[in-house]
C-alpha positions as CSV (number, residue, x, y, z in Angstrom):
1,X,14.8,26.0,-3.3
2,X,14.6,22.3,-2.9
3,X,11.2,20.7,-0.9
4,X,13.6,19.0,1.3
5,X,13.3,21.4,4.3
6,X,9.4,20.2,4.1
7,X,10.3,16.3,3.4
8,X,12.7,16.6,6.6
9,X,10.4,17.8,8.8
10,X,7.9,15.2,7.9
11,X,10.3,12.8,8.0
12,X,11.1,13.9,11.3
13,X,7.7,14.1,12.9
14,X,6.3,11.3,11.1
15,X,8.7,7.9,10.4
16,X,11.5,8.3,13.2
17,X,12.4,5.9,16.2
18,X,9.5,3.9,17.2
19,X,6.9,7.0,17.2
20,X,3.8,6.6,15.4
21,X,2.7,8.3,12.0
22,X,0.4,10.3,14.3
23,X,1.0,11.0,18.4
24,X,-3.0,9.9,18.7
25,X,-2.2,6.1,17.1
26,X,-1.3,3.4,19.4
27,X,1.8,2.4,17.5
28,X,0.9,-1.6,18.2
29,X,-2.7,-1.6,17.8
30,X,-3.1,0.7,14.6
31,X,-0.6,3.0,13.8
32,X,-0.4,1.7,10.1
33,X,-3.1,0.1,7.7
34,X,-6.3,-1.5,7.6
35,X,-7.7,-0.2,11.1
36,X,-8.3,-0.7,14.9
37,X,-11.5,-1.8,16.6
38,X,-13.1,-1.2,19.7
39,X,-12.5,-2.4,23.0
40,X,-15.7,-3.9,23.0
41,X,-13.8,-7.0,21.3
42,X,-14.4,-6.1,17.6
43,X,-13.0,-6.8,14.9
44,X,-11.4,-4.9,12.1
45,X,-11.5,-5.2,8.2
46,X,-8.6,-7.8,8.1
47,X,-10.8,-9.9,11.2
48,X,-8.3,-9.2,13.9
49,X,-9.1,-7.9,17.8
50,X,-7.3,-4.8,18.3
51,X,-7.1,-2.8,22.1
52,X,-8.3,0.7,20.5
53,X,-10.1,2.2,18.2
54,X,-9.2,5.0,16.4
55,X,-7.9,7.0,13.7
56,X,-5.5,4.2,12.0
57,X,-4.0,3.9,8.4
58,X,-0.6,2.7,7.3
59,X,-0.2,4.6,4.6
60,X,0.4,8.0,6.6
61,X,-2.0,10.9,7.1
62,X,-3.9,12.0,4.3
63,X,-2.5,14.4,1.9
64,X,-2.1,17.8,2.0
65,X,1.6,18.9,0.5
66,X,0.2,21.0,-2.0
67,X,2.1,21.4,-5.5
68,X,5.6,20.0,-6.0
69,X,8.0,22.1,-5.2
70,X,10.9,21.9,-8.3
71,X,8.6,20.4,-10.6
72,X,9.6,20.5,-13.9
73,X,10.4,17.3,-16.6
74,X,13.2,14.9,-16.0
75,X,16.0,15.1,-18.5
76,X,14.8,13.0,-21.5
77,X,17.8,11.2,-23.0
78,X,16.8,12.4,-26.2
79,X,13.8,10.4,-26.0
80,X,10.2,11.4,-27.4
81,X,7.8,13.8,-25.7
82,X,5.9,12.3,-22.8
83,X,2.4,11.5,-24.1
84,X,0.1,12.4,-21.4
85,X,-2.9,10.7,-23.5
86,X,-0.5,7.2,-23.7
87,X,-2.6,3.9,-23.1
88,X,0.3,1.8,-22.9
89,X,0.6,-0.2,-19.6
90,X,3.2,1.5,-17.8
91,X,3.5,4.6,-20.2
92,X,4.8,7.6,-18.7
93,X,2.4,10.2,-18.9
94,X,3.6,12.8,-16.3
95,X,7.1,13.4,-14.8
96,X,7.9,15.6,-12.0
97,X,10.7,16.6,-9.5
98,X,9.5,16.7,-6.0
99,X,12.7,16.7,-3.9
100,X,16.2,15.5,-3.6
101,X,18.5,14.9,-0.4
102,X,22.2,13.5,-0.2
103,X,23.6,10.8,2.1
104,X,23.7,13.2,4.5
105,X,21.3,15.1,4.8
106,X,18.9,11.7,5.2
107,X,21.3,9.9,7.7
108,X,20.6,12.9,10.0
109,X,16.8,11.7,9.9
110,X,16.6,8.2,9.9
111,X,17.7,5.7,13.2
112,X,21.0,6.2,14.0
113,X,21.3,2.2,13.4
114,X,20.3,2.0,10.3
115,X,22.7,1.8,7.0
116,X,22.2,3.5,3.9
117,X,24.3,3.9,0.7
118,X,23.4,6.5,-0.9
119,X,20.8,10.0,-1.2
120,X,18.8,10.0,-3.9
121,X,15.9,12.3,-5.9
122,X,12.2,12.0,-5.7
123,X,10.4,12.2,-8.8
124,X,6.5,11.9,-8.7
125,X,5.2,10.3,-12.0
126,X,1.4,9.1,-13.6
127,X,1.5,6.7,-15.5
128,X,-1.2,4.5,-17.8
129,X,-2.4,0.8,-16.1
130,X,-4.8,-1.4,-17.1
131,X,-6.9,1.2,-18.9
132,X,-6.2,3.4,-15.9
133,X,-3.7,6.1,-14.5
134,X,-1.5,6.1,-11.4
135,X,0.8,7.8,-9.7
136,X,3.8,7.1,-8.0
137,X,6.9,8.2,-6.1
138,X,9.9,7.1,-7.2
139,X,13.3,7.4,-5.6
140,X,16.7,7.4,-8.2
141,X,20.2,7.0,-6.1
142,X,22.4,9.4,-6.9
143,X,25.2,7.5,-7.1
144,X,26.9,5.6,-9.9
145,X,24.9,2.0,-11.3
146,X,26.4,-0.8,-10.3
147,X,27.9,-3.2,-12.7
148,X,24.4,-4.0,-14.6
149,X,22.6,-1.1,-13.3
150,X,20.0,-0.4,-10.5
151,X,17.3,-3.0,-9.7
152,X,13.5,-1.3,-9.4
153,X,11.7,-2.3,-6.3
154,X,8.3,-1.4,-5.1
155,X,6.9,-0.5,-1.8
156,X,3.4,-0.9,-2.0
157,X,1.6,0.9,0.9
158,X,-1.5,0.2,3.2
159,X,-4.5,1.9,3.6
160,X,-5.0,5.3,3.3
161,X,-9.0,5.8,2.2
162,X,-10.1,5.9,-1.3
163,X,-10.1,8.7,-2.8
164,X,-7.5,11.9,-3.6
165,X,-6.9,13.4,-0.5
166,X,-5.2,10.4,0.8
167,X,-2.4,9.5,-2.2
168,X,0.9,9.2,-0.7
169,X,2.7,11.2,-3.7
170,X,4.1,14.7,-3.1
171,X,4.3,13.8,0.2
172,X,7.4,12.4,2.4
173,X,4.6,9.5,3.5
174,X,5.6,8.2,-0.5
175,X,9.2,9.3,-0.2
176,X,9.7,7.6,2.6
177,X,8.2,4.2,1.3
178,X,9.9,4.4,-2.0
179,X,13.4,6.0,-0.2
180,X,12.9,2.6,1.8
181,X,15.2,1.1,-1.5
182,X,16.2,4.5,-3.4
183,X,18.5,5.0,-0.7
184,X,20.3,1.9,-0.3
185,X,21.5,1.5,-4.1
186,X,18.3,0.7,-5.8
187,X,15.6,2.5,-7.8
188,X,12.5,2.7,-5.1
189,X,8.7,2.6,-6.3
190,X,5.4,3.5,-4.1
191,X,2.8,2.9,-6.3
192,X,-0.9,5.3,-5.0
193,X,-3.1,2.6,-6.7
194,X,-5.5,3.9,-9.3
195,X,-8.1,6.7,-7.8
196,X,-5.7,8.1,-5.0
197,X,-4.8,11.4,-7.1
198,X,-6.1,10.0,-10.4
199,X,-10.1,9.9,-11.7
200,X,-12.6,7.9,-9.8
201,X,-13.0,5.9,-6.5
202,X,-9.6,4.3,-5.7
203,X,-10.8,0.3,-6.3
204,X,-9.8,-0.3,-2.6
205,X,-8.9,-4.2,-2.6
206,X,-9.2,-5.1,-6.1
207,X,-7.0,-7.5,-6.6
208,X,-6.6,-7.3,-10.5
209,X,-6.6,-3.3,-10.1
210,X,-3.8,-3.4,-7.1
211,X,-2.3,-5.9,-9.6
212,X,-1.5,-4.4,-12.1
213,X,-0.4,-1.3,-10.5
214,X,2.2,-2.9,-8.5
215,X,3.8,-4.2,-12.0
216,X,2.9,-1.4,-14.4
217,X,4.8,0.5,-11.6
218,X,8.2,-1.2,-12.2
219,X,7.2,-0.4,-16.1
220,X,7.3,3.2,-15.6
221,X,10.2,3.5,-13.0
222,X,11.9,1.8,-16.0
223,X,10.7,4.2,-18.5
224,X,12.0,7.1,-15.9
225,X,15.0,5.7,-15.9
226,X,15.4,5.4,-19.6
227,X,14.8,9.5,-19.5
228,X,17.2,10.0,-17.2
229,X,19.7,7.8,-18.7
230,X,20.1,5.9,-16.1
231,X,21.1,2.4,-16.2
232,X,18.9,-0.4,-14.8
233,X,19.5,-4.1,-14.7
234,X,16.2,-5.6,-15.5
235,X,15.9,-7.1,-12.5
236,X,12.7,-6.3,-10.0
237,X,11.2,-7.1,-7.3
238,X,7.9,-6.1,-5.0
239,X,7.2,-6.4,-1.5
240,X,4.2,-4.2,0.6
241,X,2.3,-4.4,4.2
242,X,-1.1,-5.2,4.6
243,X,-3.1,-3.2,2.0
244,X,0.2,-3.5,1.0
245,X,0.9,-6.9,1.2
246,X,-2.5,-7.8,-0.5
247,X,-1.3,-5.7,-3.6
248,X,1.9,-7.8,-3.7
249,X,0.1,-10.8,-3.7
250,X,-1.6,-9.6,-6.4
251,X,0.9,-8.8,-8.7
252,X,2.9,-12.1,-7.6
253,X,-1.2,-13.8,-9.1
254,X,-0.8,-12.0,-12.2
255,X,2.8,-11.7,-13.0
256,X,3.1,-14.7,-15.1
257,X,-0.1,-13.0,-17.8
258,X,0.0,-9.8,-16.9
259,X,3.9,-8.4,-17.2
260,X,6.3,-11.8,-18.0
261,X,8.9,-9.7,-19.5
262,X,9.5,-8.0,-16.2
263,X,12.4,-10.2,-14.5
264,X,10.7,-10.0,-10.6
265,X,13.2,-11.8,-8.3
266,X,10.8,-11.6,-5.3
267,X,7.9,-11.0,-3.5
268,X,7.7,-10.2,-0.3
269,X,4.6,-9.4,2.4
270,X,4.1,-8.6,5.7
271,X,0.9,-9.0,7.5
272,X,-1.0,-9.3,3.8
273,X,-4.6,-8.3,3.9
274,X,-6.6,-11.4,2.3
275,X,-9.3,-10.4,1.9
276,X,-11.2,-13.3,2.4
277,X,-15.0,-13.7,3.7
278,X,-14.6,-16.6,5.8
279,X,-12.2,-13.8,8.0
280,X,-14.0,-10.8,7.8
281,X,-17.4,-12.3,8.4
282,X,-16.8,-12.9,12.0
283,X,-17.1,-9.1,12.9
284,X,-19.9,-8.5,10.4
285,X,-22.3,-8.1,13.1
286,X,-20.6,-6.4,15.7
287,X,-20.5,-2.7,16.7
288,X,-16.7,-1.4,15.9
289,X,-14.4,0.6,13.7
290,X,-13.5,-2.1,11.7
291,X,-17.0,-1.2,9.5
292,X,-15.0,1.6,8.3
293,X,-13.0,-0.9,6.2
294,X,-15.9,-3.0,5.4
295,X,-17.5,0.6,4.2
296,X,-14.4,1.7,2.1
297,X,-14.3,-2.1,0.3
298,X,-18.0,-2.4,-0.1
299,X,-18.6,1.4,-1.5
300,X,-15.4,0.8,-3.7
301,X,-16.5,-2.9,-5.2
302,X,-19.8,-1.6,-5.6
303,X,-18.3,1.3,-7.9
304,X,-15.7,-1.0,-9.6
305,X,-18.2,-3.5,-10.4
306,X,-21.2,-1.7,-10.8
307,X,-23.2,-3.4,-8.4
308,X,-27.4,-2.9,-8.6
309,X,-27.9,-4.0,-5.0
310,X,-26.4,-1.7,-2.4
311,X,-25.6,-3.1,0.7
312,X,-25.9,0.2,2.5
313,X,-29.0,2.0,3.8
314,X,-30.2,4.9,1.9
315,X,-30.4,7.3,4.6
316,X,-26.8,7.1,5.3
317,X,-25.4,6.4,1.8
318,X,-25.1,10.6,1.4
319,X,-22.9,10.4,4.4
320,X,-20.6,7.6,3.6
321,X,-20.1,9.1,-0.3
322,X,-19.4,12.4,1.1
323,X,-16.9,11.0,4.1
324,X,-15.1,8.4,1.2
325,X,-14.6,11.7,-0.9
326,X,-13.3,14.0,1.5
327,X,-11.5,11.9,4.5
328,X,-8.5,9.4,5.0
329,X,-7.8,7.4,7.9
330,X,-5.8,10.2,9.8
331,X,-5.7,13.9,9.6
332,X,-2.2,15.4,10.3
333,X,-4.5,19.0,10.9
334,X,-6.4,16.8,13.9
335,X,-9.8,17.2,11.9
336,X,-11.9,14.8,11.3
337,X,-11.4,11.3,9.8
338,X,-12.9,8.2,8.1
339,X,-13.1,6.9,11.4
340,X,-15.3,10.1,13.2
341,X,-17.1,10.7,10.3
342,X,-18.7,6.9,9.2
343,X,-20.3,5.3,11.9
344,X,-19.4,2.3,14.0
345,X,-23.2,0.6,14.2
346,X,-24.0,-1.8,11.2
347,X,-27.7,-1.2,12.2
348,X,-26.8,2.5,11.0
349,X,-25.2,1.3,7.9
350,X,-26.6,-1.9,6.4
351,X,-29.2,-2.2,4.5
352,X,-31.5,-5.0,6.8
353,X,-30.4,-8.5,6.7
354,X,-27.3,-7.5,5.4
355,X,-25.2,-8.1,8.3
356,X,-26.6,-11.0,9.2
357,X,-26.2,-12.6,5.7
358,X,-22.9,-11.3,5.7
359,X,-22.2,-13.1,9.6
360,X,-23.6,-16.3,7.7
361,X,-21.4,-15.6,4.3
362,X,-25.0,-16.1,2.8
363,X,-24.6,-14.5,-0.4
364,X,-27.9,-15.7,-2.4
365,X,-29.9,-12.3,-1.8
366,X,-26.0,-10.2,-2.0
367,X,-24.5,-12.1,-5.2
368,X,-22.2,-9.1,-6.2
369,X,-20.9,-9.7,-2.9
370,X,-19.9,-13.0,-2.4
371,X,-18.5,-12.6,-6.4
372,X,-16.4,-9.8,-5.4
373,X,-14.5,-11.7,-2.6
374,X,-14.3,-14.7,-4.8
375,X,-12.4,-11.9,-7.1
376,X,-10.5,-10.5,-4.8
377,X,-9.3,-13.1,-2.2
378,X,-5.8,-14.1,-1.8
379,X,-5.4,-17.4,-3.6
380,X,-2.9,-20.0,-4.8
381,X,-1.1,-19.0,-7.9
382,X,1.5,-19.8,-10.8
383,X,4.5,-18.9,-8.5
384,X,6.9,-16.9,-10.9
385,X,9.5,-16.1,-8.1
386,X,10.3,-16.6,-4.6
387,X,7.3,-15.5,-2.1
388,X,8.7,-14.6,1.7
389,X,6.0,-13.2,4.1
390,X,6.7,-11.9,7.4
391,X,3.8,-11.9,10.6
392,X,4.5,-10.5,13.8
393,X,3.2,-13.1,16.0
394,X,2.5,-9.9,18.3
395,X,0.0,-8.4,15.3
396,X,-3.7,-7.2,16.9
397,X,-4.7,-6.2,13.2
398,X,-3.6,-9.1,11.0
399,X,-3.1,-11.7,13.4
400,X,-1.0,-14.2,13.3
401,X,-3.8,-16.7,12.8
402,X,-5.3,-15.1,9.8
403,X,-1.6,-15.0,7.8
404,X,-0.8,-18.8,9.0
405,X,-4.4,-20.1,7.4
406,X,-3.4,-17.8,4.0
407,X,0.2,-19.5,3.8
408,X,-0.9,-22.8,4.5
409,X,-3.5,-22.5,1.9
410,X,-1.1,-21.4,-0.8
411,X,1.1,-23.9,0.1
412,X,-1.7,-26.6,-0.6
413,X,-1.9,-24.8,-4.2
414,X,1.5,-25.4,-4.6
415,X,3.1,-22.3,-3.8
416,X,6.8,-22.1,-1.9
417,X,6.2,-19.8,0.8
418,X,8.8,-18.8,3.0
419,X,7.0,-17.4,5.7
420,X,8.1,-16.0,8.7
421,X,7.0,-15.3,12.4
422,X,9.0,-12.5,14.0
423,X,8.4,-13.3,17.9
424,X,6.6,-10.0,19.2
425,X,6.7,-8.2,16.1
426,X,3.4,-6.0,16.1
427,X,1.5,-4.8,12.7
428,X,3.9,-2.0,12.4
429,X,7.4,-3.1,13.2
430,X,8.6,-5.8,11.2
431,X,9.0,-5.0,7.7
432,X,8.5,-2.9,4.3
433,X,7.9,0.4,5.9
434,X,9.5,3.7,5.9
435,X,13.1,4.6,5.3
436,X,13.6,6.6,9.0
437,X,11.8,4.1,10.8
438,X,13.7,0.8,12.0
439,X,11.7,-2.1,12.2
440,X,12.9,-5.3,13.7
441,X,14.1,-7.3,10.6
442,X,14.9,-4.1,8.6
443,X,18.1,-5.5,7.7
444,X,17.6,-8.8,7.2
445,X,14.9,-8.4,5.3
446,X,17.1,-6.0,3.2
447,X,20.1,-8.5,3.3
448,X,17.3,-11.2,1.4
449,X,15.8,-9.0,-1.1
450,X,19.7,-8.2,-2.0
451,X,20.3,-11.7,-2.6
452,X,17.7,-12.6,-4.5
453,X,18.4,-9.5,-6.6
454,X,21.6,-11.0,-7.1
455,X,19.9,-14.9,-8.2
């Protein structure tokens, strides 16, 4: 029996109308990535006031489908075995059916305004990146190619937490992102980011990790559709919110070394994280949720890079390894989260001086640190295709401020940024979310990503 009856229901309870991914998330102050903050006028990982703390994460509730249902290999073309050892970026190591759904059955489940073309087949793969593994959903139409075959976009998706219980695959959270595209005539890609569901700590934030994800991504939905004989056109594009967005910006960095032979068309972010210091330091020293970000980064940097001087006090590094391994920024059961289980006090967190230094961006006794935001920070680039990002000018977790002092510095670098301020849009309802849920430039931003498709 097809896991469709499960992906409904999720569906259903989870990316419909204007509800939240979970009833206990203010929709506009948190219901999606990177966090909420106190009343108490803190500030969250991406340095914006938000009403409410809480549980928030736009990447869905953590995980918890169990196996596949339908697994079993894609039909190969004739192709060669799947290599599961492969070291090749973007080499298929794993394919598996998770689901499928016609026309139908997904326009019973999505806003009765929205248009789709087409229903389509999930397939969860892993595949080999930048001497890594990821996995991914990835959403084939079921219709005919058009004239030149599918285009391959990916859906990159915002915070979840950092380690396996919170990967989006087998899980209509990633079916949802990637169905986004797979449903409207074009092969859809949520990429988990290296660690969510593979080995290790997920590098939460690294920009040359969430890189080459992104674009190693569109390398494997190719190589799926090469086993399922299914024609593509060559043509790609990648767009992503917040965590999201960040991870687009990324790829957009390194496209030009990292993958030229993949045609991208266009990148597209909303709300992007940055990720830089002079933005998050503001909050350093104040009591809030947003240290649960500021946790997930630091205790993922410092395993990614290896760092000798931990920022975090001994006494409570046992509870923040154990809460990173074992939490995600919701819990569809109502247990406990990222955000009950790490605590809100940086006097109960930081090693002494830290917080200060970090209020100061004083990174002469914290070197590792100040390097890894210099590494990671959203930055001018060799601009390969066009760059659109959307900011609700409404957004209490990237606000509009942040995203306006990120474009204008690209643009000084010389990057053509089309960027655009969607009067009252919040953090959750503009664009490059979920298929069932309508956001307020759902179609337009569609109708754009078409076009340049078609460039």
């Amino acid at each position: 029996m097809r896991a469709w009856c499960f992906v409904a229901g999720l569906f259903l309870a989870a990316c419909s109308g204007n509800e939240p991914i979970t009833p206990d998330v203010a929709h506009d102050a948190g219901s999606h990535l990177d966090g909420g903050a106190l009343r108490d006028g803190g500030t969250r990982a991406d340095a914006g006031p938000l009403r409410d703390a809480g549980p928030a994460g736009d990447a869905g509730p953590p995980h918890d489908a169990g196996p596949p249902h339908d697994a079993g290999p894609a039909r190969d073309a004739g192709l060669p075995p799947i290599d599961p050892a492969c070291t090749t970026n973007g080499c298929l190591r794993e394919v598996r059916v998770f689901a499928s759904a016609t026309r139908a059955q997904l326009a019973a489940l999505i806003a009765p305004s929205l248009t789709i073309d087409n229903g389509y087949t999930v397939y969860t793969i892993r595949f080999a990146t930048n001497g890594d593994e990821s996995l991914a959903t990835v959403t084939v139409p079921d219709a005919e190619p058009p004239p030149g075959g599918f285009a391959i976009v990916g859906n990159n998706h915002g915070t979840s937490g950092v380690d396996d219980p919170c990967r989006l695959s087998d899980s209509a959270y990633g079916a949802g992102l990637a169905g986004l595209f797979g449903a409207r005539g074009m092969i859809g890609v949520a990429v988990d980011y290296p660690g969510l569901g593979t080995p290790g700590l997920h590098p939460y934030l690294v920009r040359e990790s969430e890189g080459a994800a992104s674009l190693d991504g569109l390398r494997a939905a190719t190589a799926l559709a090469a086993r399922l004989d299914v024609a593509t056109s060559g043509r790609y594009a990648v767009v992503g919110l917040s965590q999201g967005g960040h991870a687009t910006l990324a790829a957009a960095m390194m496209h030009d070394d990292y993958a030229p032979e993949l045609d991208i068309k266009a990148f597209s972010a909303t709300a992007p994280a940055s990720v830089w210091d002079a933005q998050w330091s503001t909050s350093a020293p104040l009591f809030g949720s947003h240290h649960v970000f500021f946790v997930m980064a630091f205790a993922a940097w410092a395993d990614h890079y290896g760092w000798t001087n931990d920022v975090f006090l001994p006494s409570v590094r046992p509870t923040i390894d154990g809460a990173l391994a074992t939490w995600c920024v919701t819990n569809d059961a109502g247990g406990p989260t990222l955000f009950t289980t790490i605590p809100y006090d940086p006097a109960q967190l930081y090693a002494p001086g830290f917080a200060q230094a970090f209020a100061a961006r004083d990174w002469s006794t914290y070197a590792e640190v100040g390097a890894a935001f210099d590494a990671n920070a959203v930055a001018p680039y060799t601009q390969t295709a066009p760059l659109r990002i959307y900011q609700g000018s409404a957004d209490t977790v990237v606000p509009e401020a942040f995203t306006t002092e990120v474009v204008q510095s690209l643009r000084a670098g010389g990057v053509d940024v089309d960027y655009v301020v969607v009067d009252q849009g919040t953090h959750t309802d503009v664009a490059w979310g979920f298929l069932a849920f309508e956001e307020r430039r759902t179609t337009e931003s569609i109708a754009w990503l078409r076009a340049r498709l078609a460039e």
